[in-house]
py3Dmol code that shows the C-alpha trace and the ligand (Angstrom):
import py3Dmol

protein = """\
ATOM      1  CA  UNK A   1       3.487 -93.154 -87.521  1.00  0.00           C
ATOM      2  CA  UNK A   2       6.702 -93.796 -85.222  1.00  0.00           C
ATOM      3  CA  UNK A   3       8.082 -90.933 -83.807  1.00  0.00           C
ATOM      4  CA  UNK A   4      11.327 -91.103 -82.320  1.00  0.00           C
ATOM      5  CA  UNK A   5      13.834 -88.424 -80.783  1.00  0.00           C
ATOM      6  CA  UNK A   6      17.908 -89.056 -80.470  1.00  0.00           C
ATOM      7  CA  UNK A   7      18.722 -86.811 -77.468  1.00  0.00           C
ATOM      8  CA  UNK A   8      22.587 -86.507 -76.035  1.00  0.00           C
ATOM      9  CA  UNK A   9      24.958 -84.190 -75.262  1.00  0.00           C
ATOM     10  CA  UNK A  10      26.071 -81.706 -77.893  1.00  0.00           C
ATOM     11  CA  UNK A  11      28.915 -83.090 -79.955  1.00  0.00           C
ATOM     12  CA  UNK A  12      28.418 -86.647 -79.706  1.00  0.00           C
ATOM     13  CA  UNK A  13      27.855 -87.473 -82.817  1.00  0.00           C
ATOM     14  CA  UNK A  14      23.565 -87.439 -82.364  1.00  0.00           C
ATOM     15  CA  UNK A  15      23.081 -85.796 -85.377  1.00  0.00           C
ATOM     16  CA  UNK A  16      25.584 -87.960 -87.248  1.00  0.00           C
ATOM     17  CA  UNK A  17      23.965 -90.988 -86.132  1.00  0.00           C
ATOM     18  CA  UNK A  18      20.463 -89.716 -86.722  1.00  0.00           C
ATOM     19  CA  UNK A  19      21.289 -89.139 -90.078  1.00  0.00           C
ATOM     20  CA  UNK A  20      22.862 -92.757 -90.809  1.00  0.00           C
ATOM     21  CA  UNK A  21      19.821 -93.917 -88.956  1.00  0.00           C
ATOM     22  CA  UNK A  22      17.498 -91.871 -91.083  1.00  0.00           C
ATOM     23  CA  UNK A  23      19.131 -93.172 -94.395  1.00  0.00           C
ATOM     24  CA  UNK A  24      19.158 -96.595 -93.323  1.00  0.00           C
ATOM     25  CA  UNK A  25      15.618 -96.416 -92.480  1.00  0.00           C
ATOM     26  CA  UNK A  26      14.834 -95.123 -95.632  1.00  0.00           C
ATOM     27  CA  UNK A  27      16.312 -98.258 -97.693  1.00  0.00           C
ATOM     28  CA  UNK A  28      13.250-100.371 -96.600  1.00  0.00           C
ATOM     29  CA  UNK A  29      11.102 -98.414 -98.692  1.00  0.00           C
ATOM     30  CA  UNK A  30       9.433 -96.295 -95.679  1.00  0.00           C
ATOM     31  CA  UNK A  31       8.715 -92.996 -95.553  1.00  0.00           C
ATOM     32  CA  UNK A  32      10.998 -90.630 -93.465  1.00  0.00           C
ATOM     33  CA  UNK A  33      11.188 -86.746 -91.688  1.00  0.00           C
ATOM     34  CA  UNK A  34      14.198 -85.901 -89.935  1.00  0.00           C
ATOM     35  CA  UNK A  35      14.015 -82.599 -87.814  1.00  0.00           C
ATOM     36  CA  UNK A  36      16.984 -81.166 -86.193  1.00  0.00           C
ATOM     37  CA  UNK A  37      16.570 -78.564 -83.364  1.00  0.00           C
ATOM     38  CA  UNK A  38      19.889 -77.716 -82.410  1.00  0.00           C
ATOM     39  CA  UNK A  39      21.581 -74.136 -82.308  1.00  0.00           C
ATOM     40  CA  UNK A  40      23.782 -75.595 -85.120  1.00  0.00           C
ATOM     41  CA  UNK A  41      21.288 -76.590 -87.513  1.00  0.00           C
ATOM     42  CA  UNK A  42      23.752 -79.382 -89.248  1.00  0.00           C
ATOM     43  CA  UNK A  43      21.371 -82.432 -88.144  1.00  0.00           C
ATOM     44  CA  UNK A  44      20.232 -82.863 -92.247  1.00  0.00           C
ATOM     45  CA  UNK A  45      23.119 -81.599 -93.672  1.00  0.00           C
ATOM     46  CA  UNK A  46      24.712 -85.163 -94.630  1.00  0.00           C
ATOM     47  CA  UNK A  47      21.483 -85.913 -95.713  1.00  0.00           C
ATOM     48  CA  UNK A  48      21.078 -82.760 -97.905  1.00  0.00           C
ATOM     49  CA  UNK A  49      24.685 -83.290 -99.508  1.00  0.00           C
ATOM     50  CA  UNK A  50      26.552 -80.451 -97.571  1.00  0.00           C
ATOM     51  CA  UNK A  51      24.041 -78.638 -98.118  1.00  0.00           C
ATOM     52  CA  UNK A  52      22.656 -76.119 -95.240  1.00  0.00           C
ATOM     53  CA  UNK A  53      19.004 -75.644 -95.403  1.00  0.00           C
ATOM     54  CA  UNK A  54      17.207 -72.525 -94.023  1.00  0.00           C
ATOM     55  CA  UNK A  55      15.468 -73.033 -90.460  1.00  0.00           C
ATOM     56  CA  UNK A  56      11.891 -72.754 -89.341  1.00  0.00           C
ATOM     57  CA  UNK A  57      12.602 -69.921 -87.031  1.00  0.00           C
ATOM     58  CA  UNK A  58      15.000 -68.053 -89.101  1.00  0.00           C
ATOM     59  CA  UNK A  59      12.230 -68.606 -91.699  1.00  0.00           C
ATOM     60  CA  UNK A  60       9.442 -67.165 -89.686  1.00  0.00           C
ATOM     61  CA  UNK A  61      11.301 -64.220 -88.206  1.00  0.00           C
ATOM     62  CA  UNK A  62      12.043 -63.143 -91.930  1.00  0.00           C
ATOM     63  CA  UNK A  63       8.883 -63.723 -93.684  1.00  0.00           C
ATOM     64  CA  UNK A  64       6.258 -64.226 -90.980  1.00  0.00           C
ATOM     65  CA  UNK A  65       4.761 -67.700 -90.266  1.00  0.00           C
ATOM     66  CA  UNK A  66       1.496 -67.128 -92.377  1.00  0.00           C
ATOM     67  CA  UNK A  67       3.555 -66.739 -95.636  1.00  0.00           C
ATOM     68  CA  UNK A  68       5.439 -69.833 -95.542  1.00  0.00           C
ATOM     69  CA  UNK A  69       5.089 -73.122 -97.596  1.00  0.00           C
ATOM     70  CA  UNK A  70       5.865 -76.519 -97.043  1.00  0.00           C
ATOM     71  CA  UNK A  71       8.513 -76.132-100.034  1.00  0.00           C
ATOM     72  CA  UNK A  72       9.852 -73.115 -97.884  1.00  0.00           C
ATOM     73  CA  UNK A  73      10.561 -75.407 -94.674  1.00  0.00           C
ATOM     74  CA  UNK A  74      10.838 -79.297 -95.744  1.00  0.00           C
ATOM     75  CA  UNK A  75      14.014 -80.308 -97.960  1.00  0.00           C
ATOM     76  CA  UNK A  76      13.883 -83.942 -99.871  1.00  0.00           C
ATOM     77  CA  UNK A  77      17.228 -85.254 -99.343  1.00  0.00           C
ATOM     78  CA  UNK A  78      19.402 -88.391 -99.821  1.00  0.00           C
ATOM     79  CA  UNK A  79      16.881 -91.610-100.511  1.00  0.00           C
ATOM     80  CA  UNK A  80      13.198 -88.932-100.637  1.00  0.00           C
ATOM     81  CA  UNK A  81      13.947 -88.122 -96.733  1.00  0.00           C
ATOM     82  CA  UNK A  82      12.469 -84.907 -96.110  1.00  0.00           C
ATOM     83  CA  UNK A  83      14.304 -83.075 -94.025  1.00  0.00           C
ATOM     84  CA  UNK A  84      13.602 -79.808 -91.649  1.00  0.00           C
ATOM     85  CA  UNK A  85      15.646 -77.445 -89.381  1.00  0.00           C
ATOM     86  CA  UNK A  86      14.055 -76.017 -86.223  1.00  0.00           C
ATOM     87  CA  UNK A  87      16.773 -73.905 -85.169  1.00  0.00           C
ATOM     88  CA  UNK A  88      17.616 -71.642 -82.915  1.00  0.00           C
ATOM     89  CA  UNK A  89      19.399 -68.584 -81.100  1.00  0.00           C
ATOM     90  CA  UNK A  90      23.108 -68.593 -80.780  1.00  0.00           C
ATOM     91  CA  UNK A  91      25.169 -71.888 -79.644  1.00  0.00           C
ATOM     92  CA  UNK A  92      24.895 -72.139 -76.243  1.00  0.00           C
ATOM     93  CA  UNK A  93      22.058 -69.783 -75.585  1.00  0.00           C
ATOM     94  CA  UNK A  94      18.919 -72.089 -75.462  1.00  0.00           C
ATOM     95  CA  UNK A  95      15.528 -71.264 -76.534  1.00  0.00           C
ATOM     96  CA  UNK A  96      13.447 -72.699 -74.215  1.00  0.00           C
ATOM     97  CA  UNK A  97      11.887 -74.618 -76.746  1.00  0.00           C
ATOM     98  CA  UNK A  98      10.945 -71.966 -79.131  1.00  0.00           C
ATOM     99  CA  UNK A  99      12.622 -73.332 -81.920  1.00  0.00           C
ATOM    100  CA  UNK A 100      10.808 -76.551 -81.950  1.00  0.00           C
ATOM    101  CA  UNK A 101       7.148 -75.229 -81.228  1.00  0.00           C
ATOM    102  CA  UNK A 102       7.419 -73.218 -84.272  1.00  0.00           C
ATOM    103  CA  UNK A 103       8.698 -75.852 -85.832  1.00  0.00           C
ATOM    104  CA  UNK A 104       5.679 -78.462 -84.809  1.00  0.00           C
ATOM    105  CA  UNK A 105       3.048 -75.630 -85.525  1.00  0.00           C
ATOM    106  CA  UNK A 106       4.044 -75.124 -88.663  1.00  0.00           C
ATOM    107  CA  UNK A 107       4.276 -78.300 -89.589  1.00  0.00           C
ATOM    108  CA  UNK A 108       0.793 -79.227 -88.156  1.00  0.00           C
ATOM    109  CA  UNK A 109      -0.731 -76.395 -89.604  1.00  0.00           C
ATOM    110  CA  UNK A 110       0.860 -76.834 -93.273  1.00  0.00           C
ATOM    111  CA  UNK A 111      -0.125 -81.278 -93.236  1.00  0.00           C
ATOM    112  CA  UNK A 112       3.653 -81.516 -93.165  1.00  0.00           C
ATOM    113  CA  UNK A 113       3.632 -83.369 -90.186  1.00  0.00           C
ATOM    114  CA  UNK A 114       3.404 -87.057 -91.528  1.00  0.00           C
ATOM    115  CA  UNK A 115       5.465 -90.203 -92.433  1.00  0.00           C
ATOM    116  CA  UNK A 116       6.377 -93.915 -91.087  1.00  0.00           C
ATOM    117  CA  UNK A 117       8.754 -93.143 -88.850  1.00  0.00           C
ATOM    118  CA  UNK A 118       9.813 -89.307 -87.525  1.00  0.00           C
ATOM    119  CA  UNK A 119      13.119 -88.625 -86.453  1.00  0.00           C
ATOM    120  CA  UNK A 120      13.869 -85.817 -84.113  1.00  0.00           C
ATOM    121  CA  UNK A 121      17.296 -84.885 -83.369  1.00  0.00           C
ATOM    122  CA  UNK A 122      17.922 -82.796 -79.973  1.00  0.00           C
ATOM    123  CA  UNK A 123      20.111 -81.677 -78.392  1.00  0.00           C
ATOM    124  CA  UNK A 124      19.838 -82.381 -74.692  1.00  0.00           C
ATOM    125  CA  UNK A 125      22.509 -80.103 -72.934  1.00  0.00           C
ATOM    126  CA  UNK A 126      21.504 -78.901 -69.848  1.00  0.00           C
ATOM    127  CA  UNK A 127      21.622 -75.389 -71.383  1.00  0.00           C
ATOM    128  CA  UNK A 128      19.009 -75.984 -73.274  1.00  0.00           C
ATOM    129  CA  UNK A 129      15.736 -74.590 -71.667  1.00  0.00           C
ATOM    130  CA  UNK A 130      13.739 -76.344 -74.108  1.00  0.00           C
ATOM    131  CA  UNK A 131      15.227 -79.680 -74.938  1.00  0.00           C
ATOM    132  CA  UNK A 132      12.171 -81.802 -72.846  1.00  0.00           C
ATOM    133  CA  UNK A 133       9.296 -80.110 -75.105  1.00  0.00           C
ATOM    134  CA  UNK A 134       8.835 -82.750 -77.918  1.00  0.00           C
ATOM    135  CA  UNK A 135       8.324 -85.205 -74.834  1.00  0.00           C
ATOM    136  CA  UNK A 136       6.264 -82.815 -73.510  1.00  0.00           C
ATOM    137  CA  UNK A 137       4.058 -81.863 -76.019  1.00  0.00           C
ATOM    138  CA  UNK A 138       3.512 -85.517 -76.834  1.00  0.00           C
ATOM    139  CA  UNK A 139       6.297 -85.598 -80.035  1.00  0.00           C
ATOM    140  CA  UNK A 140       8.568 -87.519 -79.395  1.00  0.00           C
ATOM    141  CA  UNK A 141       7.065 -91.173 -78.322  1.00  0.00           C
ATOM    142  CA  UNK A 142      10.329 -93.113 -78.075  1.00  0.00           C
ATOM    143  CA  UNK A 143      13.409 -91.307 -76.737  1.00  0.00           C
ATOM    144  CA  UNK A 144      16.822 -92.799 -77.506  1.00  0.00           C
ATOM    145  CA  UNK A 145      19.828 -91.615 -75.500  1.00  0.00           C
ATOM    146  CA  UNK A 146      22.824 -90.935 -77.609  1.00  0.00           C
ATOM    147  CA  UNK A 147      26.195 -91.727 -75.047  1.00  0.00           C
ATOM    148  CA  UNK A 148      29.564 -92.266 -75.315  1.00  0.00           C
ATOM    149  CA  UNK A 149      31.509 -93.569 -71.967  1.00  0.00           C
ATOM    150  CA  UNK A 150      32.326 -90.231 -71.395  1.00  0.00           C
ATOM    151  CA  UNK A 151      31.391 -88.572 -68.223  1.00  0.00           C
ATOM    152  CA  UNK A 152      29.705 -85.200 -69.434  1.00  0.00           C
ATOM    153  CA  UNK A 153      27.833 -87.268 -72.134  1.00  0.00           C
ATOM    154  CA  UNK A 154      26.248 -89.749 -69.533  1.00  0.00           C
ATOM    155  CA  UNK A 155      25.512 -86.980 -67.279  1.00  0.00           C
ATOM    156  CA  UNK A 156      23.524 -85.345 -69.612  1.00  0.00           C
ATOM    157  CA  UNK A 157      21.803 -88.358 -70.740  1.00  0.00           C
ATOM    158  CA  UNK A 158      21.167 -89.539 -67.067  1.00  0.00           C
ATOM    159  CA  UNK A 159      19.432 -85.681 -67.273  1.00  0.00           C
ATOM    160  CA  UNK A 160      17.464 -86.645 -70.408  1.00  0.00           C
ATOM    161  CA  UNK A 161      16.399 -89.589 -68.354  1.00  0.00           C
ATOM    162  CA  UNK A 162      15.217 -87.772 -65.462  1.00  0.00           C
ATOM    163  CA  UNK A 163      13.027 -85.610 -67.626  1.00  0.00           C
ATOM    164  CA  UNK A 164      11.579 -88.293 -69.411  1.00  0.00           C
ATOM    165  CA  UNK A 165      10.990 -90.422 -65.638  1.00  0.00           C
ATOM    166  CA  UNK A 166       9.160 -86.624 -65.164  1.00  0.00           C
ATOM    167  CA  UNK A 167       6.959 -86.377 -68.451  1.00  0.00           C
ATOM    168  CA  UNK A 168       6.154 -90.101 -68.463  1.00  0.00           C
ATOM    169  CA  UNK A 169       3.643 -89.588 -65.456  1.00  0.00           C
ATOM    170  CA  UNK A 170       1.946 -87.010 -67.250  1.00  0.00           C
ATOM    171  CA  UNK A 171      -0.850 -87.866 -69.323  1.00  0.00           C
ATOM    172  CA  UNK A 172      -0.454 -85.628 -72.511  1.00  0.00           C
ATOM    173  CA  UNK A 173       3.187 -86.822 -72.794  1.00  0.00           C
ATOM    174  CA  UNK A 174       3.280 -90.547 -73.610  1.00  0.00           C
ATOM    175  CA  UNK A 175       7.204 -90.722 -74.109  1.00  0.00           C
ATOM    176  CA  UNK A 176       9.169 -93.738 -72.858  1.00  0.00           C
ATOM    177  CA  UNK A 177      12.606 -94.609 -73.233  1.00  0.00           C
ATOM    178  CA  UNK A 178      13.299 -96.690 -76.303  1.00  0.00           C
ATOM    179  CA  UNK A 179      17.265 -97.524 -75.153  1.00  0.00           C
ATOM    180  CA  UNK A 180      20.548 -96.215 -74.764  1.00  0.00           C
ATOM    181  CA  UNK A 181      22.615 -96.041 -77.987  1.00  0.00           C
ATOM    182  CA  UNK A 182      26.424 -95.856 -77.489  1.00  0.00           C
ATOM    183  CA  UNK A 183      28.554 -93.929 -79.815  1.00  0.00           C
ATOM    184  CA  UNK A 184      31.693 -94.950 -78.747  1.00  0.00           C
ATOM    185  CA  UNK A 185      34.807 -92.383 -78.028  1.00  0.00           C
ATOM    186  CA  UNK A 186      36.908 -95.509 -78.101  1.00  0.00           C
ATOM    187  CA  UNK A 187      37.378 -95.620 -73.984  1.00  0.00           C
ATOM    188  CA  UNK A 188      38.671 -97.660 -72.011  1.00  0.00           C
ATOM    189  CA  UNK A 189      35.702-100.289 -70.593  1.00  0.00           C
ATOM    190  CA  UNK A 190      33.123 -97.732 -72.326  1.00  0.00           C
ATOM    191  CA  UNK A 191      31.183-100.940 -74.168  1.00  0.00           C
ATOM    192  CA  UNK A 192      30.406-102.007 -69.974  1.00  0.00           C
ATOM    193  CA  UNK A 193      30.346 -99.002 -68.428  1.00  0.00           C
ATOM    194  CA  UNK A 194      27.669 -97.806 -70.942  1.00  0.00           C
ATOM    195  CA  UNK A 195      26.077-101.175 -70.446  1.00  0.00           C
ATOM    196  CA  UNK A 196      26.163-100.770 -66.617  1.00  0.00           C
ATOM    197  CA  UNK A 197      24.629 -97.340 -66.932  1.00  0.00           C
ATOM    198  CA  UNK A 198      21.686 -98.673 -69.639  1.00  0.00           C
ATOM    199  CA  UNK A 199      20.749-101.198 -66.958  1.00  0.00           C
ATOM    200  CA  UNK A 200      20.516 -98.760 -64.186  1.00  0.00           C
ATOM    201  CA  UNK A 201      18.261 -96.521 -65.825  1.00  0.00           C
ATOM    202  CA  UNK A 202      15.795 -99.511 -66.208  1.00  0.00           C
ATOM    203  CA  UNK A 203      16.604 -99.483 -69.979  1.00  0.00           C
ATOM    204  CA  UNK A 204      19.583-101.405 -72.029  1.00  0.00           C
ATOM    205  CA  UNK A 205      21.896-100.571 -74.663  1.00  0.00           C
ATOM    206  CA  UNK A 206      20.521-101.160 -78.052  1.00  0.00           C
ATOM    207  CA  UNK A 207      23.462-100.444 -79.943  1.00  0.00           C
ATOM    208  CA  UNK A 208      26.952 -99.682 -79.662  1.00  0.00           C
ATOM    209  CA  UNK A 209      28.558 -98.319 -82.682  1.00  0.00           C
ATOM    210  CA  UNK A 210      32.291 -98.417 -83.267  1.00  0.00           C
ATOM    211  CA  UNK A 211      34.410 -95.262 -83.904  1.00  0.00           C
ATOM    212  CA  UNK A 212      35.519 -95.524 -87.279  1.00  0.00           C
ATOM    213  CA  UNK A 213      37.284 -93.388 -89.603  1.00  0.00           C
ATOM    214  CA  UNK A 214      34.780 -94.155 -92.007  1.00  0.00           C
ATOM    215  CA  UNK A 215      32.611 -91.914 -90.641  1.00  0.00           C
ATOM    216  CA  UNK A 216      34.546 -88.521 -90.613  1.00  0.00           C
ATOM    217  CA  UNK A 217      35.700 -89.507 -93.979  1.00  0.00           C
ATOM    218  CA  UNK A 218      31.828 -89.877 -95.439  1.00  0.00           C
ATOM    219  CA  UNK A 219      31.170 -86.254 -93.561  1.00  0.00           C
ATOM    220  CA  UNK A 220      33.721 -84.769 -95.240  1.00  0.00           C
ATOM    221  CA  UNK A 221      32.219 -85.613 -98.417  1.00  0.00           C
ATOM    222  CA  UNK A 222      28.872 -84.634 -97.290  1.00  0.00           C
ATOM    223  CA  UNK A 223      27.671 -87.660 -96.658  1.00  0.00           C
ATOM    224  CA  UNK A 224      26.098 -90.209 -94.694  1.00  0.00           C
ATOM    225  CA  UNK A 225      28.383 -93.501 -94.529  1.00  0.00           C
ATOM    226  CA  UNK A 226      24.670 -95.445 -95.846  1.00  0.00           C
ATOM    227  CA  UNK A 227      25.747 -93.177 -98.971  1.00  0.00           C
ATOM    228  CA  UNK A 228      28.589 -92.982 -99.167  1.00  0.00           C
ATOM    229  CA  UNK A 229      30.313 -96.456 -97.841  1.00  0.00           C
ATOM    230  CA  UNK A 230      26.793 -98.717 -98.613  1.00  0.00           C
ATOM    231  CA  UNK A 231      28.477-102.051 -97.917  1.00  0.00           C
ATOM    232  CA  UNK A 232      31.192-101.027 -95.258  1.00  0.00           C
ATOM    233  CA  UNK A 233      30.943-102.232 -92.008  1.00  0.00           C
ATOM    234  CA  UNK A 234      29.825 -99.320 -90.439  1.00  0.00           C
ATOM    235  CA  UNK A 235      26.932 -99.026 -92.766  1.00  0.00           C
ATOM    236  CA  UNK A 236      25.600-102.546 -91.321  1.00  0.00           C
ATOM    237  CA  UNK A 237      25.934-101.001 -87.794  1.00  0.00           C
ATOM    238  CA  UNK A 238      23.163 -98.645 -88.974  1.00  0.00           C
ATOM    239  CA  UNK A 239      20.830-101.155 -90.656  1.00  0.00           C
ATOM    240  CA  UNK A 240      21.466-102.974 -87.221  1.00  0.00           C
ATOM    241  CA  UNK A 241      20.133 -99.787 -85.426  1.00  0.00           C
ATOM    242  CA  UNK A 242      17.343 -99.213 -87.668  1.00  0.00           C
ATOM    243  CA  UNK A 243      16.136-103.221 -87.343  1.00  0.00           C
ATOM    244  CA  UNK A 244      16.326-102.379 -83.971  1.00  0.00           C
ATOM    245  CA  UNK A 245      14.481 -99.341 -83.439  1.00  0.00           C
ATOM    246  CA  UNK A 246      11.723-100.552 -85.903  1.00  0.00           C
ATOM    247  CA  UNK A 247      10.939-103.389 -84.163  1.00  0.00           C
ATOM    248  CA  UNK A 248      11.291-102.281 -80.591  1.00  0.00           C
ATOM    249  CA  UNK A 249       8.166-101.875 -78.552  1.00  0.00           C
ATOM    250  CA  UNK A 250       9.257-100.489 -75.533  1.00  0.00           C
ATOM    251  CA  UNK A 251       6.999-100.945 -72.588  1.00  0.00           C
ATOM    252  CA  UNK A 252       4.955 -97.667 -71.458  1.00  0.00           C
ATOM    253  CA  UNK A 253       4.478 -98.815 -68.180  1.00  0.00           C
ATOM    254  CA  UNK A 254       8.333 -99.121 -67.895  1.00  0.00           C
ATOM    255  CA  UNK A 255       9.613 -96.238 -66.108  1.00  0.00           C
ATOM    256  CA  UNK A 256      13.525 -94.723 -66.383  1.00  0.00           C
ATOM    257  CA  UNK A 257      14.865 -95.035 -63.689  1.00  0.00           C
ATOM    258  CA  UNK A 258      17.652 -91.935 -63.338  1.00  0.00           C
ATOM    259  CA  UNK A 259      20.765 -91.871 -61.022  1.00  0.00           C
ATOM    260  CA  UNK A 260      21.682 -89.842 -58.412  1.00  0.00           C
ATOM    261  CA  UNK A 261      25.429 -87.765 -58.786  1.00  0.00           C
ATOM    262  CA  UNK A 262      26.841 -89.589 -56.199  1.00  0.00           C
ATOM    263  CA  UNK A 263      25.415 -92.911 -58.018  1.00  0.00           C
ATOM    264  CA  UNK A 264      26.265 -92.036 -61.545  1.00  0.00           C
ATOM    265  CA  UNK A 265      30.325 -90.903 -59.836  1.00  0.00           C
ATOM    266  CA  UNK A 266      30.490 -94.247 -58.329  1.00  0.00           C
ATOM    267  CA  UNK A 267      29.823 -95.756 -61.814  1.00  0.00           C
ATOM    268  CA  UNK A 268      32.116 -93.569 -63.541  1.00  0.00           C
ATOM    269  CA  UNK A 269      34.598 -94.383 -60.830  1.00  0.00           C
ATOM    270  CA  UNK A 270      34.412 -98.242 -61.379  1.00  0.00           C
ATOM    271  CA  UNK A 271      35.283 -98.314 -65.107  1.00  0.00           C
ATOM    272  CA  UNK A 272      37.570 -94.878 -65.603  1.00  0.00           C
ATOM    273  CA  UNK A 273      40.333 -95.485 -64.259  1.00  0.00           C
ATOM    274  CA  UNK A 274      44.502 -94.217 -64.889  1.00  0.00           C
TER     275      UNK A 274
END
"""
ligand_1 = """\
8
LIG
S 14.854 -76.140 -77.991
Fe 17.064 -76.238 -77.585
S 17.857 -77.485 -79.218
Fe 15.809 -76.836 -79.831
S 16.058 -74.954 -80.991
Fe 15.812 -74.354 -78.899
S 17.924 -74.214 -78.086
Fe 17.946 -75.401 -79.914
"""
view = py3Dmol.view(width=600, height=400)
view.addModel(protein, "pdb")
view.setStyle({"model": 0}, {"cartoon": {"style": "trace"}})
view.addModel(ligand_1, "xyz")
view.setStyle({"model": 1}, {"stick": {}})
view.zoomTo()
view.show()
């Protein structure tokens, strides 16, 4: 079982690429879980058809964790993917983390937690108190970095990378960084800049994926662009990513290497410019 996590600043399209990734996954026949832990709970809603599944913690608070069923938690969405929400308290609060542990416990202690490949979908704002515990608890095996050129976005995924260069040491926590993903806010240099910033982490970009209106027009009708666009363009940017992601074997011993503010400025300052 691969388990993989999409982290990135809230907004960047993370969960809409998770999703995409998720469904293109799930054309070669393999057997997929996406989990969302985000305040917003939308990370399986293209996946689910619109629809906006109940979350673990709401879940537990209202019935009690010892009443719930798998049926009560997992959804089977577009292509068999079963999908789950963590969670969580109000945007912009943070949980430290209590969204997903109920989550994982749950799952572990109803067999839910199983598959080929598991994708987690976090959100990795700094606000979050809890963002670094499927790397810590051991979850989340390959982390991706979700970027766009902007500045905010790679300053909270140079963040992600610091707490992964952290949890790496550890022993329980055998996450390493899988690659930087780029989805792109149509900047100015952002395909270099995001290149730049891949190799100075010690990692590279694995994918850059073009804005397209394709994309807003799929979510609009609930659904991912694999479903709703199959052969567009777009669509083979996902089956790229997937390829990709199956087949990488990122090196353990390979540690992120994250910048400092004045480093990560300097970069900014080299490719954003008026
Ligand atoms: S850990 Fe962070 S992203 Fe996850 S449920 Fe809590 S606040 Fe949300």
């Amino acid at each position: 079982m691969k388990q993989i996590a999409l982290y990135g600043k809230g907004g960047i399209g993370k969960s809409t690429t998770s999703a995409n990734l998720s469904a293109a996954l799930s054309e070669k026949k393999l057997d997929i879980m996406q989990i969302g832990c985000d305040p917003k709970h939308d990370s399986t809603r293209m996946l689910m058809r619109g629809e906006w599944i109940p979350t673990v913690l709401d879940l537990v608070r209202e019935k009690g964790e010892s009443s719930l069923s798998t049926d009560d938690v997992v959804y089977t969405g577009y292509n068999g993917i079963r999908c789950v929400e963590a969670g969580g308290p109000e945007p912009g609060v943070g949980c430290a983390g209590r969204g997903i542990i109920a989550t994982f416990q749950l799952l572990e202690k109803l067999d839910a937690l199983y598959g080929d490949i598991i994708v987690y979908d976090v959100l990795g704002d700094v606000v979050c108190g809890g963002f670094a515990m499927p790397m810590r608890e051991g979850y989340a095996q390959e982390v991706y970095l979700v970027t766009s050129g902007d500045f905010m976005a790679l300053y909270a995924a140079n963040n992600i990378c610091k707490a992964i260069a952290r949890l790496s040491r550890r022993s329980k926590a055998r996450c390493t960084l899988g690659g930087v993903i780029c989805n792109s806010a149509n900047i100015e240099g952002e395909y270099e800049l995001v290149s730049e910033f891949a190799r100075l982490i010690n990692s590279e970009l694995i994918e850059f994926i073009p804005r397209n209106q394709i994309v807003r027009v799929a979510e609009v009708s609930k659904r991912t662009v694999l479903e709703y666009a199959p052969e567009s363009e777009q669509a083979g940017v996902y089956r790229r990513l997937a390829d990709k992601i199956m087949n990488n074997k990122p090196d353990p011993e390979k540690q992120p290497t994250p910048l400092t503010m004045d480093e990560l400025e300097s970069l900014a300052q080299k490719y954003i410019k008026a």
